[in-house]
C-alpha positions in Angstrom: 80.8 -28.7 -30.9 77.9 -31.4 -30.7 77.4 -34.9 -31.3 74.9 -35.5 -34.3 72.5 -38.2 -34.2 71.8 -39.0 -37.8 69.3 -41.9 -38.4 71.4 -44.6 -40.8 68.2 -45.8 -42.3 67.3 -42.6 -43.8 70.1 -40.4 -43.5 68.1 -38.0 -41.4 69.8 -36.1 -38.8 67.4 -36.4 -35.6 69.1 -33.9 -33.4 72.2 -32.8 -31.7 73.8 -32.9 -28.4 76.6 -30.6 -26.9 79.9 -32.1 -26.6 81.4 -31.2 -22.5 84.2 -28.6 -22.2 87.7 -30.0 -20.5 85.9 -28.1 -17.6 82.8 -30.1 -17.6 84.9 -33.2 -17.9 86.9 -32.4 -14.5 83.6 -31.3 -12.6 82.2 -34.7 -13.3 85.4 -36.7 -12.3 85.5 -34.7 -9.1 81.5 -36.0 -8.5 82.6 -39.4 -9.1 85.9 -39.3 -7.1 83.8 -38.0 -4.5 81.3 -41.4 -4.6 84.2 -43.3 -5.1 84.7 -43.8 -1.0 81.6 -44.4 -0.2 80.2 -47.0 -3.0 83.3 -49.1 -2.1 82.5 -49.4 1.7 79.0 -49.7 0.9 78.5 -53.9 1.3 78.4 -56.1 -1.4 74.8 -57.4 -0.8 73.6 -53.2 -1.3 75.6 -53.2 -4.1 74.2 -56.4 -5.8 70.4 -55.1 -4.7 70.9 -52.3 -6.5 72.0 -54.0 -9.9 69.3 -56.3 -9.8 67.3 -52.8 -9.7 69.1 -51.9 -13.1 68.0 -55.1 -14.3 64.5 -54.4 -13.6 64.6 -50.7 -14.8 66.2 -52.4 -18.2 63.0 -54.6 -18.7 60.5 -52.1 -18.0 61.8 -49.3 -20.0 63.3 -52.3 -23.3 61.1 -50.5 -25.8 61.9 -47.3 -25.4 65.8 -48.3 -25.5 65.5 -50.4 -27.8 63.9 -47.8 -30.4 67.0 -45.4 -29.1 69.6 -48.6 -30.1 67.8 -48.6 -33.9 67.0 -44.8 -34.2 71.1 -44.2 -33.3 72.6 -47.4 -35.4 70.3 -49.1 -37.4 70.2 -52.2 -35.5 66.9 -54.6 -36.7 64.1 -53.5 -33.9 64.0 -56.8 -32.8 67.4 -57.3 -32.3 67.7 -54.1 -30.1 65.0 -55.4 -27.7 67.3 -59.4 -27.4 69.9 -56.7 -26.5 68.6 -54.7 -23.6 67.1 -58.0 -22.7 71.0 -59.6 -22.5 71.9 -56.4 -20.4 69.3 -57.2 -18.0 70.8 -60.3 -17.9 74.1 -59.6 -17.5 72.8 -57.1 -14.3 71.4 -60.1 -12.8 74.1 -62.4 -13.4 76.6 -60.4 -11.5 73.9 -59.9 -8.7 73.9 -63.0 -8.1 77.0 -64.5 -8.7 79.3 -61.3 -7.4 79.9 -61.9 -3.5 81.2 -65.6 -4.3 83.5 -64.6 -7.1 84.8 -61.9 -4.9 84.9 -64.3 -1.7 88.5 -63.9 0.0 90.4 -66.7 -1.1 92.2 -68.4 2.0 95.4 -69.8 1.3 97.8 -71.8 2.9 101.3 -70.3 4.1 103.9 -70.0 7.1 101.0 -67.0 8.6 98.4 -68.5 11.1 96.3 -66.8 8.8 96.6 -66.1 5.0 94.3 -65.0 2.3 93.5 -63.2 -0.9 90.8 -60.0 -0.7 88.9 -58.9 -4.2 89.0 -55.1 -3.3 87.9 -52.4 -6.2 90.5 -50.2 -8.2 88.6 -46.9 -8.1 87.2 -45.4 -11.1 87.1 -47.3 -14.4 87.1 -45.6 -17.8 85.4 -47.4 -20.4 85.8 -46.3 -24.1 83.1 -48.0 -25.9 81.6 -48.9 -29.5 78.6 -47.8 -31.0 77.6 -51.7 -32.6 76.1 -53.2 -29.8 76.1 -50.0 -27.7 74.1 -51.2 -24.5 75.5 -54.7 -23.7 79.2 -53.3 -24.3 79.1 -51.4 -21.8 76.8 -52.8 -19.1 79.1 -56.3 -19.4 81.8 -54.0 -18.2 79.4 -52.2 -15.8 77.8 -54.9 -14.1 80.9 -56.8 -12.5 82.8 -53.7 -12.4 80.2 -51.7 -10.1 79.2 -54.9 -8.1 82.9 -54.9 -7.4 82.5 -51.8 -5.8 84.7 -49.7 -8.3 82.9 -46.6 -9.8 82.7 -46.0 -13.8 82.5 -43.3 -16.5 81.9 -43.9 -19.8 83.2 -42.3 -23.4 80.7 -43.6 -26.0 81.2 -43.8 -29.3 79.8 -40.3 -31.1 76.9 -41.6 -33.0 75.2 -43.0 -29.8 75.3 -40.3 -27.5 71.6 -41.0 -26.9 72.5 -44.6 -25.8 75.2 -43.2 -23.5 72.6 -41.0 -21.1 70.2 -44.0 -21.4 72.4 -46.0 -19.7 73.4 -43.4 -17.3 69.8 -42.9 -16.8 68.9 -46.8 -16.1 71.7 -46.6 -12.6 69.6 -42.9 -11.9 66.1 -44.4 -12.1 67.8 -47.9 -10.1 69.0 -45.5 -7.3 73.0 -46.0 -7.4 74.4 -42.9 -5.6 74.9 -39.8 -7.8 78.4 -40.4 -9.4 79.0 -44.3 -9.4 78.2 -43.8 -12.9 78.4 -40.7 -15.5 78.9 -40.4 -19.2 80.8 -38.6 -20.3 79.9 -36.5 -23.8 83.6 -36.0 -24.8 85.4 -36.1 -28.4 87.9 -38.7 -28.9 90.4 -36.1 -28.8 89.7 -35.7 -24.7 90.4 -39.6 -24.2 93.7 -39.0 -23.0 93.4 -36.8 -20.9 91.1 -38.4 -19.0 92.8 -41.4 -18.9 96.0 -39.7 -17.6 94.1 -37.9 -15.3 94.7 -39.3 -11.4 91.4 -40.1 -10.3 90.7 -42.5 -12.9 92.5 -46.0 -11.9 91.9 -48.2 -15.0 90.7 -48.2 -18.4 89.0 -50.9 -20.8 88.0 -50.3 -23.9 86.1 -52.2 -27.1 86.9 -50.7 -30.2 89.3 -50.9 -33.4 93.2 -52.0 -33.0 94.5 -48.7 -33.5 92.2 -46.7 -30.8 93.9 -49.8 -28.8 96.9 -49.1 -29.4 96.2 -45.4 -28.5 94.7 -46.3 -25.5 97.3 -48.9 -24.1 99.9 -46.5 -24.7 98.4 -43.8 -22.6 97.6 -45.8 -19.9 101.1 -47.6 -20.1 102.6 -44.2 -19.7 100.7 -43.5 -16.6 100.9 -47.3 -15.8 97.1 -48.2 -15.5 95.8 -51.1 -15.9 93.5 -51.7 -19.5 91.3 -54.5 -20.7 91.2 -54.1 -24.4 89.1 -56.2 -26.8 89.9 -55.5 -30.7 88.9 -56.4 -33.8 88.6 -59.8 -35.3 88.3 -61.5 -38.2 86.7 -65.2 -36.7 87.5 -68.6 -39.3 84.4 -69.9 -39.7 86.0 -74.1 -40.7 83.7 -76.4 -42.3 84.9 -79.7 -42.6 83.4 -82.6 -45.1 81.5 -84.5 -42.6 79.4 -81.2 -41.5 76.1 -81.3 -41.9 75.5 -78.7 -44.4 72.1 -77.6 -43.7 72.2 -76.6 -40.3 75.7 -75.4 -41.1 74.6 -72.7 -43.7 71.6 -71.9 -41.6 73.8 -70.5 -38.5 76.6 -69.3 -41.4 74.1 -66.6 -42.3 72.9 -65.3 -38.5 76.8 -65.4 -37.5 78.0 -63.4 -40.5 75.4 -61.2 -41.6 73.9 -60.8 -37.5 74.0 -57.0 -36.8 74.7 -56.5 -40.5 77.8 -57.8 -40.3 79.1 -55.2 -37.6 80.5 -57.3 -34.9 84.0 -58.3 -33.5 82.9 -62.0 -33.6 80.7 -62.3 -36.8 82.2 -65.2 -39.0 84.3 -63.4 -41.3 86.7 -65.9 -42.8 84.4 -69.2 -44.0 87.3 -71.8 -44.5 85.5 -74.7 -46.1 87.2 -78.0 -47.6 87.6 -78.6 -51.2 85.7 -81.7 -51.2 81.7 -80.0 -50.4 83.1 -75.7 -51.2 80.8 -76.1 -54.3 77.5 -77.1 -52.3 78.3 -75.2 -49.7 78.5 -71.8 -51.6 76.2 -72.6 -53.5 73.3 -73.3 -50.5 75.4 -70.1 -48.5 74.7 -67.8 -51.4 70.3 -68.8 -51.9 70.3 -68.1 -47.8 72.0 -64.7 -48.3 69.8 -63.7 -51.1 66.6 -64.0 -48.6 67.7 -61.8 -46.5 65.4 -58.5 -47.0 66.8 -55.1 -46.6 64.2 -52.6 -45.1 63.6 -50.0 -42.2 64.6 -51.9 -39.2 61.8 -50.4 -37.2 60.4 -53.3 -39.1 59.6 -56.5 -37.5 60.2 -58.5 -41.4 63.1 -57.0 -42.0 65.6 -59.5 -41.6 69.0 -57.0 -43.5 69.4 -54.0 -41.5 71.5 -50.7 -42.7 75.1 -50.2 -41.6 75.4 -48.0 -38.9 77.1 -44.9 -41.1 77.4 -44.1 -44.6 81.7 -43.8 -43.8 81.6 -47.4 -42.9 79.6 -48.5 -46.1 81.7 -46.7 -48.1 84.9 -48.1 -46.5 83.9 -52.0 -47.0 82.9 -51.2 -50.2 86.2 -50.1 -51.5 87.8 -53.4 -49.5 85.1 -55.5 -51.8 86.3 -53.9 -54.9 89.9 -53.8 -53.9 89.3 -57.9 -53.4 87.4 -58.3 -57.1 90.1 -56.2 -58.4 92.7 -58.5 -57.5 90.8 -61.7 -58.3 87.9 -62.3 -55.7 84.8 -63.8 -57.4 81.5 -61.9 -56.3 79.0 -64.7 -55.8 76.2 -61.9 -54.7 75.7 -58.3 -53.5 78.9 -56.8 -53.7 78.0 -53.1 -53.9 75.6 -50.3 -52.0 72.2 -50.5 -52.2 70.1 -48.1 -54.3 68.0 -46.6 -51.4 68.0 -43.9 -49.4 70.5 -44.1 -45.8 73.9 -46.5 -45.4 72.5 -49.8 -47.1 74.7 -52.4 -48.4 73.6 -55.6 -50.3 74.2 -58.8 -48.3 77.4 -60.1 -49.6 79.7 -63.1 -50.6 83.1 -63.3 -51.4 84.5 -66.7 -53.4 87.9 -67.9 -54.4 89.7 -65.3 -51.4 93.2 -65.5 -51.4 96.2 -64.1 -49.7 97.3 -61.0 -51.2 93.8 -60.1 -51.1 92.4 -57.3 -48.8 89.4 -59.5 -47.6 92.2 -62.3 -46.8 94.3 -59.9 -44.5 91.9 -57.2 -43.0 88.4 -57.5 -41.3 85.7 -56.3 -43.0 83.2 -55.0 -40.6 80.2 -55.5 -42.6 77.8 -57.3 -44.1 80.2 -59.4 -46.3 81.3 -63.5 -45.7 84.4 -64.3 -47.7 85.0 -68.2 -48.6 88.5 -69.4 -48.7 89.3 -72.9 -49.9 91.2 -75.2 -47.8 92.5 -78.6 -49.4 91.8 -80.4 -46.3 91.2 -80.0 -42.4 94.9 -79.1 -42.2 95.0 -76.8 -44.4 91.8 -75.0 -42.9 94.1 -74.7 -39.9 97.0 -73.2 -41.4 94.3 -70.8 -43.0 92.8 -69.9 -39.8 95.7 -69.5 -37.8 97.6 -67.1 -41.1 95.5 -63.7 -39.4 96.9 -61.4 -37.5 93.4 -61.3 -35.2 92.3 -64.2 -32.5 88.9 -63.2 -31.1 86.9 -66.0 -31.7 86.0 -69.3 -34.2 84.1 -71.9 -34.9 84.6 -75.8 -36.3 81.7 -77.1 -37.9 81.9 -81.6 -38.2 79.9 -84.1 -37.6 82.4 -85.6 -35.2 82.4 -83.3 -32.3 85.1 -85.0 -30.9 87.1 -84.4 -34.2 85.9 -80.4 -33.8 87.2 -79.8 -30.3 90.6 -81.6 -30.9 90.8 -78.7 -33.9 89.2 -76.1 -31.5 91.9 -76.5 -29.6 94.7 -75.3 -31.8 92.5 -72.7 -33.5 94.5 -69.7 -31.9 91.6 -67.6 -30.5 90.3 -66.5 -27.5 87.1 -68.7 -27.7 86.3 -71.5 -30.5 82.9 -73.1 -30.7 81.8 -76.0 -32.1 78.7 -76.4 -34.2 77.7 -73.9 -32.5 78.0 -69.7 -33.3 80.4 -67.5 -31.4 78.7 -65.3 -29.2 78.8 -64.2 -25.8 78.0 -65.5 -22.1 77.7 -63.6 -19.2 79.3 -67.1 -17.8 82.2 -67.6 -20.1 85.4 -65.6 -20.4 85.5 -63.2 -23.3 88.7 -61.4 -25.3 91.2 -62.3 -27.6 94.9 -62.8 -28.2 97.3 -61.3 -31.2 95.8 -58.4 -32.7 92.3 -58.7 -31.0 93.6 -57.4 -27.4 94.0 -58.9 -24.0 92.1 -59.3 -20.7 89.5 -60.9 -19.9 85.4 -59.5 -20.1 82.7 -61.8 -18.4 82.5 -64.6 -16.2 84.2 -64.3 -13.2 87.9 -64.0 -14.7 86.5 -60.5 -16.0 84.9 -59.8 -12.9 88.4 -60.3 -11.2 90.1 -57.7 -14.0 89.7 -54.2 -11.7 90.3 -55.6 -8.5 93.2 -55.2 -6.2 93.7 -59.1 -5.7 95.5 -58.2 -2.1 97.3 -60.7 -0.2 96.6 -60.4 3.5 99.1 -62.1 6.1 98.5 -62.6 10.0 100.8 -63.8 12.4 
């Protein structure tokens, strides 16, 4: 069996890469169990000298991974560079930042000494996706290794080129053979890896039910797992917003990666009292966008990442129409060569609906009508998913009292949802739990030990 790298823009296969026998698999473990000791003794200062490395081996080699990012999954060429960029960033944050997140915590208590030690886990398993498939997994990476826990990594199988890349950036940085590995395995060899002893903890970024594979294996072997879902983010904008700069960042967060993100704006919840204008300005945005080869630097509408996953949003679109969704624009495949679809809106979505209920992972917004700023809440809180949100006033004091009750895991105001290597990241409900980022995900694959002294 072999992973097959097929080019989304033109449909092309490019080449193929052997998939690892079970034997392979425990050879590998073994090599990391191995460096497991020794990376975790190793002080925290080597440890963060050597990130900062990986940082600098990001930047230097950012074209070369950033034409594997587009090559694998069609992301716009520019785009893929901003992301190897972030990873370099998210190297360097935790290089600097690591030894006082992980500083003992002295507490006090009936001991003449008491305090709390950050010590690693082991060996993290990370199951990752193929939409942003650099920074998903260095965000893990970077706090996890600087912790002094080792990591392997199952990527998704139409980046396996991305997944030796990365490999190849903690090689060239000099981490000790085995801190990091990739491993080429199907899906159908998660489990066992994750049951498997010399793998501590598991965290994965993927769809709800690979999360609810994933928990359940590692609940039966009771291991801890970070898991960050899907997510279909309310995008509310209320009367007073300022429409123009509102539609603006309505188009980069929906239609962003084409669409293929767990906190795009899927769900635009926008008042009765400006829905026309604001369609109407929403829907002359979406039609500029140009659809093209993303090795293009004016290409602004890039294609989906695999001809399965256009297919699949298509039928949600028609499914929607079919039960009374009005298609402002797009709405169906392009006629072009590779796994193209037309920038899309969705009016007049209602419950009942497919595009009310599930997420549609693509480049597709969906307006819903709200009478008034309660009733956008009410909308935004009737989803099974809390990833992320935004608010969108011209009171920003008005927006952050509504932030608050929007039940997610992060809700901006005027501002788009994105991530921070200094803010928390995850959800609640549907989209998973744990934390990613910042130093609360820093603090997810440690042993936070209590140490007492008479």
């Amino acid at each position: 069996m072999s992973f097959e790298v097929i080019n989304p823009a033109t449909g092309e296969k490019i080449k193929e890469i052997p998939a690892w026998s079970d034997e392979q698999v425990d050879t590998v473990l073994a090599e990391v169990a191995s460096a497991s000791t020794d990376w975790s003794s190793r002080a925290i200062e080597e440890r963060c000298n050597l990130m900062r490395k990986a940082a600098a081996v990001l930047r230097e080699k950012k074209e070369s991974y950033a034409a594997i990012i587009t090559e694998e999954m069609g992301k716009l060429i520019n785009d893929a560079r901003a992301e190897v960029e972030k990873c370099a960033g998210v190297c360097d944050y935790y290089a600097d930042n690591g030894p006082r997140f992980l500083a003992d915590e002295h507490l006090d208590s009936d001991a003449g000494k008491s305090y709390v030690a950050h010590l690693p886990l082991g060996t993290v398993l990370a199951v990752m996706p193929w939409n942003f498939p650099l920074w998903q997994v260095f965000r893990f990476a970077a706090p996890a290794l600087v912790a002094g826990n080792t990591g392997v990594l199952k990527h998704a199988s139409n980046v396996p080129q991305c997944a030796l890349a990365i490999e190849e950036v903690f090689t060239e940085a000099g981490f000790p053979a085995g801190v990091f590995r990739s491993l080429m395995i199907r899906a159908s060899q998660v489990k066992k890896v994750i049951e498997d002893p010399r793998v501590h903890a598991v965290t994965l970024t993927g769809s709800e039910p690979a999360g609810r594979q994933v928990a359940a294996t590692a609940g039966g072997v009771l291991k801890k797992c970070v898991l960050e879902l899907g997510g279909s983010d309310p995008f509310i904008v209320l009367e007073d917003a300022d429409l123009d700069e509102t539609v603006k960042w309505a188009v980069t967060s929906r239609f962003l990666n084409t669409g293929q993100s767990c906190i795009a704006a899927k769900r635009f919840i926008v008042v009765d009292a400006i829905a026309e204008d604001f369609v109407a300005r929403f829907k002359a945005a979406v039609e500029a966008l140009q659809a093209g080869d993303p090795m293009e630097e004016s290409t602004t509408l890039a294609p989906m990442a695999r001809t399965d996953l256009r297919d699949e949003i298509h039928t949600q679109v028609s499914d929607s129409i079919a039960s009374g969704a009005v298609a402002v624009t797009g709405c169906q495949p392009l006629d072009r060569p590779g796994a193209y679809y037309a920038a899309s809106i969705l009016d007049r979505v209602e419950p009942g609906m497919c595009a009310y209920h599930d997420e549609l992972f693509g480049p597709v917004a969906i307006v819903i009508h709200a009478r008034d700023e309660v009733d956008a809440l009410r909308i935004a809180n009737d989803s099974p998913f809390g990833l992320g949100g935004s608010v969108w006033t011209g009171d920003s004091e008005r927006g952050e009292m509504l932030a608050r009750k929007v039940q997610s895991g992060a809700t901006f105001v005027n501002g788009m949802v994105k991530s921070d290597p200094r803010l928390p990241f995850g959800g609640i409900k549907n989209s998973g739990y744990g934390r990613e980022l910042s130093h609360h995900g820093m603090k997810e694959f440690v042993n936070a030990k209590t140490i007492w002294i008479k």
